[in-house]
N, C-alpha and C positions, 0 to 999 in steps of 0.2 A: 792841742788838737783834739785830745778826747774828750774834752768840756763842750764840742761844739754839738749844738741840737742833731741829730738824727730825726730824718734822711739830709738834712742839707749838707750843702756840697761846705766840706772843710775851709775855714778861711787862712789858716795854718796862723793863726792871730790866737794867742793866751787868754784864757777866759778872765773878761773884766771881774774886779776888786777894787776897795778901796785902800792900795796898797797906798796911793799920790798923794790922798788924804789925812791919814793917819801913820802912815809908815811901818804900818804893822800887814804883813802879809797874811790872807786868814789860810788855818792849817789843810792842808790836801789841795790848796788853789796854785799853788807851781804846777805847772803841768810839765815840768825838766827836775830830774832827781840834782844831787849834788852835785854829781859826776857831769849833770849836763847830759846824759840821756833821757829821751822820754821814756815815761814809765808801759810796762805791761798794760793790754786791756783787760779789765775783770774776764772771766772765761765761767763760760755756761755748765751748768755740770750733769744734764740731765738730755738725753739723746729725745727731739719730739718725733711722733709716729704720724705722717697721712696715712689716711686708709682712703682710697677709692674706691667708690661702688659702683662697678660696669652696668652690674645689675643686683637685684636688691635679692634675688632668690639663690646667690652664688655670694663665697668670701669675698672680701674686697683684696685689693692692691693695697700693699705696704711698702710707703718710701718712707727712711730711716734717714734723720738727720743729724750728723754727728753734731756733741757739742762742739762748740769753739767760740772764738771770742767773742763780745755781744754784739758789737753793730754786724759782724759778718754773719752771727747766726740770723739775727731779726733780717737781716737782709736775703739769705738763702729760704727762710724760712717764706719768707712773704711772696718771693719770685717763684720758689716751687708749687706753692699753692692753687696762684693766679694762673701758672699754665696749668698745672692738671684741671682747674675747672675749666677753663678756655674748650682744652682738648674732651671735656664731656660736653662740649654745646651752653654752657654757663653763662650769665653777661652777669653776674658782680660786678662793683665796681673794684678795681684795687687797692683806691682810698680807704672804702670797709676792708678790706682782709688786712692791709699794711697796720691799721688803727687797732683792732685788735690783738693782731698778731705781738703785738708793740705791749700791750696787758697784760705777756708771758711775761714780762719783767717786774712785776709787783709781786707775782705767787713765784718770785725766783727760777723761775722756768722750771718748777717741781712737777714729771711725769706729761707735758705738753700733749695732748692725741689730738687731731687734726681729722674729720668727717667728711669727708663730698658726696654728697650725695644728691638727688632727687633731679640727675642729669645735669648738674653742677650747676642747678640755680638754690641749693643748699646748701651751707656748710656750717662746720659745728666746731665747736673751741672747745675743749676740756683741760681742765689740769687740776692738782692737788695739793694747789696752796694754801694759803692761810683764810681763802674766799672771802668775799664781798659782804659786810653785815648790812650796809645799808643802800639794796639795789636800786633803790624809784632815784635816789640823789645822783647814782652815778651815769644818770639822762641829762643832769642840768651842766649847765656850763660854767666852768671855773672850780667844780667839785673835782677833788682831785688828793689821791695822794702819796704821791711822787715826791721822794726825796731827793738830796744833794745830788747825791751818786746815779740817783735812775737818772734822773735831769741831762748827767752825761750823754744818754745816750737819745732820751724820747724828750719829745717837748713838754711835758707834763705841767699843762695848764688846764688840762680837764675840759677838754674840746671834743675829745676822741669818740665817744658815746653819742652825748649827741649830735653829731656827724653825720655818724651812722643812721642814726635815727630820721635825721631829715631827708636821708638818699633813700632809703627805704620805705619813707608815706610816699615819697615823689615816683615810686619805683612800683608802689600799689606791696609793697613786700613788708615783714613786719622784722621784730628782734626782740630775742630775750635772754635776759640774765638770771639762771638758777643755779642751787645747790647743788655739786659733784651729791653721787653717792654717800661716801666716808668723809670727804672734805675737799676743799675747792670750789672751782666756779666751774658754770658750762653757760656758755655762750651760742645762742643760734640765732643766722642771719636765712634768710629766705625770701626768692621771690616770687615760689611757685605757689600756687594758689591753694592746693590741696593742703601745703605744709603751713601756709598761713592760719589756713583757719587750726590749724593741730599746734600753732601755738599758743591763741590764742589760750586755750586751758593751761597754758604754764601760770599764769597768775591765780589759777587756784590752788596750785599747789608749792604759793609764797613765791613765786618767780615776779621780774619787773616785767614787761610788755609792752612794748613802743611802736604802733605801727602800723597794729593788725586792724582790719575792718572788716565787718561781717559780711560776705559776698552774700547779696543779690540775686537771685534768679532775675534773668529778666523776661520782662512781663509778655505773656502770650500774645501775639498779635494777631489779630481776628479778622476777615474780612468787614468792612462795611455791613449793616445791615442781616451780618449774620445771625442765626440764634441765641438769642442772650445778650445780645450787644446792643447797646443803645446810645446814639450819635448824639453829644449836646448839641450838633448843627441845627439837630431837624426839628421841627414840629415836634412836639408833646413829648420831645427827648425824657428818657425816664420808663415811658412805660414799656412793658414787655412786649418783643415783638417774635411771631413767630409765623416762618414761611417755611408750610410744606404742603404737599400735593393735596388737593380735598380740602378748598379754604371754606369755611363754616359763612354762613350770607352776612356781608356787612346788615346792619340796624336801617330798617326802612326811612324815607323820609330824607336820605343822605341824598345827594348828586356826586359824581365822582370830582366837576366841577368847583364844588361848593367850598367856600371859604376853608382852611384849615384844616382838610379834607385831603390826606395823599394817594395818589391812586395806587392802586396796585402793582403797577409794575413801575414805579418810580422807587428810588431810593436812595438815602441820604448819600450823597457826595463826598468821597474824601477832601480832605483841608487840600486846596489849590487847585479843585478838580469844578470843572462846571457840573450843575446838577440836571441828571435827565429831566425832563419835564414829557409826560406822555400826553395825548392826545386825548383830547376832553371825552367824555361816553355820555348816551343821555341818562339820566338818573334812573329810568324803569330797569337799566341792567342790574340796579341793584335787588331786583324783587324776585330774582332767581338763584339759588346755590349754584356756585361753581361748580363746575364741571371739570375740570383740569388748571394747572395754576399760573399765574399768570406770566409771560416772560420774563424775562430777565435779564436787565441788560446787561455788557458785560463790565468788568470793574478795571480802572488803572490796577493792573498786579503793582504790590506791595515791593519795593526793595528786596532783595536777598529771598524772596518766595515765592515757589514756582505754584501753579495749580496742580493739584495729583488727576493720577490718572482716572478715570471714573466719574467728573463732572460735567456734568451739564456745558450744553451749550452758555447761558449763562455765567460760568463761571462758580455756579454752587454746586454743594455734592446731591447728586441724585439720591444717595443713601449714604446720611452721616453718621457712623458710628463713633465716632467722637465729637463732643463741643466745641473744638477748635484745635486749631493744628500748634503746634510751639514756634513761636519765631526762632529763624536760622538766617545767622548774615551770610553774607557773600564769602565770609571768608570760613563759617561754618561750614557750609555747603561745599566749599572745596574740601575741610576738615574727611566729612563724610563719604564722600566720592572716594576719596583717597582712601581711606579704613575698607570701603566695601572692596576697592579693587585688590588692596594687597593681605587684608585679613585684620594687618594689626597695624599700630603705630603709634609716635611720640612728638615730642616738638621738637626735636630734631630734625626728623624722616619730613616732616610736613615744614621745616623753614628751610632746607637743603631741595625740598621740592616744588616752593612755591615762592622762599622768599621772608622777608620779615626776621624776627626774632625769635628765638625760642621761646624766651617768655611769653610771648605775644599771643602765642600756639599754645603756650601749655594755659592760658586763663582763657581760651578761646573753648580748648577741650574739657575745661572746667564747666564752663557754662551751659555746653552740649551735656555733658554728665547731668547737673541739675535739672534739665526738663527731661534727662531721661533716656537720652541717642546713643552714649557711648558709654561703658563702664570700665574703669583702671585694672587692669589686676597686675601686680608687678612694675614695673617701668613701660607698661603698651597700655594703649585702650584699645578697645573691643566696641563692635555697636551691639547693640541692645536688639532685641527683636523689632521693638518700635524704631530702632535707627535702620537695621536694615527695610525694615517697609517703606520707608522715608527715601533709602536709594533708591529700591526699586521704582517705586514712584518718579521718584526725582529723574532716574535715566529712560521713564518710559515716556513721560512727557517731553525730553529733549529729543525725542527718538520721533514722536508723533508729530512735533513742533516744523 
């Protein structure tokens, strides 16, 4: 029975030999001493440590796992883990925690510490075995190296790694394998975004790294026709266009009619939107400077962006102090709302309030950070001066609306 793979269910069947063959039974494959009992399970001899991080500015929690035999420690081991991160808001899978945790038996379960951190979409494997010399190989599959006696308990076909590693690109989360301190491995799994990119440097410092991809800002989305923005729909797309109050005289000789010629208060179209078309003018209006600029019609609003307070009938800002505004989805924008109303908050507070996953919240609140709305300090974000003027806005136009 103790021949049989771990975790599978016992088949209480003698681990096959080619006893039928040869007649010779190979040594340690009786799984029944002489006497006709089964033998003892090998027994752990090293107590591992979780440490939970409630919060990262205070000590963590310490659960202490006593040793005892192997499959019952790798089994308490693996189930303690997966609830404590549960109960921090975590979605790991517990395919990765079982798969590694299962790794404590190659470094002999020598000193095991156990990390949760970063609201339990982090955690971190340490021990002080004999470590890893060659970490890129131990990604491929069928690398592996598990003897007779580990074999007892884990499958040890060198699947476990990359495993991990394919739930993890699927998961947008990365993994790495470095050097303990003094000696050993230290393993970190992640699928919080901030911690991702903070893995990403373990391969400079001789670490493997499976996973991680360089987040993106995404790209500021501009009104139509705005300042600096140039539609490949329209006419003469490319060149610089610029509308503000006091337009300088169009070039004599023009009709506002005339071929190729867009009038003034037309402007390019978003993708699926029909394009205004204004009403023809006779050509002598162009033989006068403006006087005040011309209207404006107003634009389909963008997905997930509201108009701030302070624009024009049109739809443009009467006075832009910025270039353009940062795109924020729909679920940004709740992100925000939320932070203004209660001060602080995490992907917890915001998937317990709206819904979704944690993770979902916490690369959402990642990407708000990068243009700028929210800033981490500890286990909370914070908005920024630019995130709070963004509320304000944001609830004064729902208020005007």
């Amino acid at each position: 029975m103790s021949d049989d793979f771990y975790p599978f269910v016992d088949s209480g069947d003698p681990a096959p030999d080619n006893a039928h063959i040869t007649g010779i039974r190979a040594s340690g494959a009786d799984p029944a001493d002489a006497d006709g009992t089964a033998p003892s399970a090998e027994q752990a001899t090293y107590a591992t440590r979780i440490a939970v991080y409630d919060d990262m500015l205070s000590t963590p929690r310490v659960i202490v796992i006593a040793p005892k035999d192997v499959r019952s420690y790798l089994e308490e081991i693996t189930n303690t883990v997966y609830r404590c991160m549960r109960e921090q808001g975590g979605g790991i899978s517990l395919m990765v925690i079982r798969e590694i945790v299962e790794n404590f038996i190659h470094a002999n379960f020598v000193e095991p510490i156990i990390s949760i951190l970063d609201d339990g979409n982090t955690i971190r494997f340490a021990d002080q075995g004999p470590g890893i010399e060659d970490k890129e190989r131990a990604f491929e599959f069928g690398v592996t190296s598990a003897d007779r006696d580990q074999k007892r308990y884990i499958r040890g076909t060198g699947a476990g790694f990359p495993m991990v590693q394919q739930y993890l690109e699927n998961a947008g989360g990365a993994v790495s394998i470095e050097d303990n301190l003094h000696q050993g491995t230290v393993v970190t799994v992640s699928i919080d975004p901030a911690r991702v990119m903070e893995i990403e440097h373990a391969a400079e410092r001789g670490g493997a790294v499976r996973g991680a991809q360089p987040l993106q800002a995404m790209p500021q989305q501009q009104m139509p026709g705005a300042p600096g923005v140039a539609n490949p729909m329209a006419p003469n797309a490319g060149a610089p266009v610029s509308y503000q109050a006091g337009y300088a005289p169009y070039p004599q000789g023009y009709g506002y009619g005339a071929p190729g010629v867009q009038a003034p208060g037309a402007y390019p179209a978003p993708q699926g939107y029909a394009a205004y078309q204004p009403q023809g003018y006779p050509p002598a209006a162009y033989q006068q400077p403006y006087q005040a600029p011309w209207p404006q019609q107003p634009a389909p609003p963008n997905q997930g962006w509201a108009p701030q307070a302070g624009m024009g009938a049109g739809g443009w800002p009467q006075e832009a102090p910025h270039a353009g505004e940062p795109y924020v989805s729909e679920r940004g924008a709740l992100a925000l709302s939320f932070l203004a109303q209660h001060g602080s908050g995490g992907p917890t507070d915001l998937a317990g309030a709206f819904g979704s996953s944690a993770p979902t919240w916490s690369r959402e609140l990642e990407t708000l950070a990068q243009v700028g709305l929210v800033i981490k300090r500890g286990q909370k974000r914070f908005l920024t001066e630019m995130g709070q003027l963004w509320a304000q806005n944001h609830q004064q136009n729902q208020q005007n609306a």
